[in-house]
C-alpha positions, 0 to 999 in steps of 0.5 A: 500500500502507498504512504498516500493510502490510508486503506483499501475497504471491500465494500458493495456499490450502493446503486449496482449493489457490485462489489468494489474496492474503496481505496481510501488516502490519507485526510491530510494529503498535500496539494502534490498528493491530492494531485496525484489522486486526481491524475491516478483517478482521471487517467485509469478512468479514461482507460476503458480496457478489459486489462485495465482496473475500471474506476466506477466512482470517486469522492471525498469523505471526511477520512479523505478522498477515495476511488471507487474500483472495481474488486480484486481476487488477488495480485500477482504476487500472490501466484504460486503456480506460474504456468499461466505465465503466458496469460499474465503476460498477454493480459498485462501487456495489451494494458499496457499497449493500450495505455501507452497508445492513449498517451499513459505511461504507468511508471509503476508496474510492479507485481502488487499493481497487477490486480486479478479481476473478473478472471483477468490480470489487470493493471492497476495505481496509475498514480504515477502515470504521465498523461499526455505522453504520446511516447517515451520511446526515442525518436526514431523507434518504431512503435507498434500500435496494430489492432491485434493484440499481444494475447492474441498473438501469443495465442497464434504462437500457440504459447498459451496453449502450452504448445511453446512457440512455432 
């Protein structure tokens, strides 16, 4: 949990009754860190994917303000069985990819922001992100934006079928 997190709550949506994560930050935050709530809100929310977290809502309470999340069943640092690593890769890295052609950089992929949501690996705590990064890649690299995605192509080499690549 961040020094900026006061606590994460379980709790059920008020109007669609579904569950979710109330990820709640400290009441004192400074200007810098109320910020950085807003951007992390903003730019996950403006991120519709099934890779990414969905943001459902936002406030602000006496204890300070929250996001409204979507639950998780896990992180990936809780895997114990990797054979499923082709499936954590492929669903990170289409996150990612799509993050990245909106113009989001995460800037804090680590295992504890991956979250397991609704059967799929998610990212999630943009809080660090850079919105309106078109690319941080150098100029003159080529970056790939094609329609496909990375777990399907992964498919398509059969290494999520276990088969390995062709």
């Amino acid at each position: 949990m961040s020094p900026l997190t006061e606590r994460i709550w379980r709790a059920e949506h008020e109007h669609s009754g579904r569950r979710v994560a109330v990820k709640i930050f400290r009441r004192s935050l400074r200007a810098g860190d109320l910020a950085r709530f807003q951007r992390e809100v903003r730019a996950i929310a403006a991120l519709h994917h099934p890779c990414v977290v969905k943001v459902l809502d936002a406030g602000a309470s006496p204890s300070g303000p929250y996001p409204v999340m979507e639950e998780a069943s896990g992180t990936l640092t809780t895997v114990e069985d990797w054979d499923g690593l082709a499936e954590v890769l492929g669903d990170v890295l289409d996150g990612l990819s799509h993050a990245h052609v909106r113009g989001v950089v995460h800037r804090d992929l680590k295992p504890s922001n991956i979250l397991r949501c609704e059967g799929r690996w998610k990212l999630a705590d943009f809080g660090l992100a850079w919105p309106g990064v078109s690319s941080s890649a150098p100029a003159g690299t080529r970056c790939s934006r094609s329609s496909s995605s990375v777990a399907e192509r992964l498919r398509e080499r059969r290494l999520l079928e276990g088969s390995g690549p062709q």
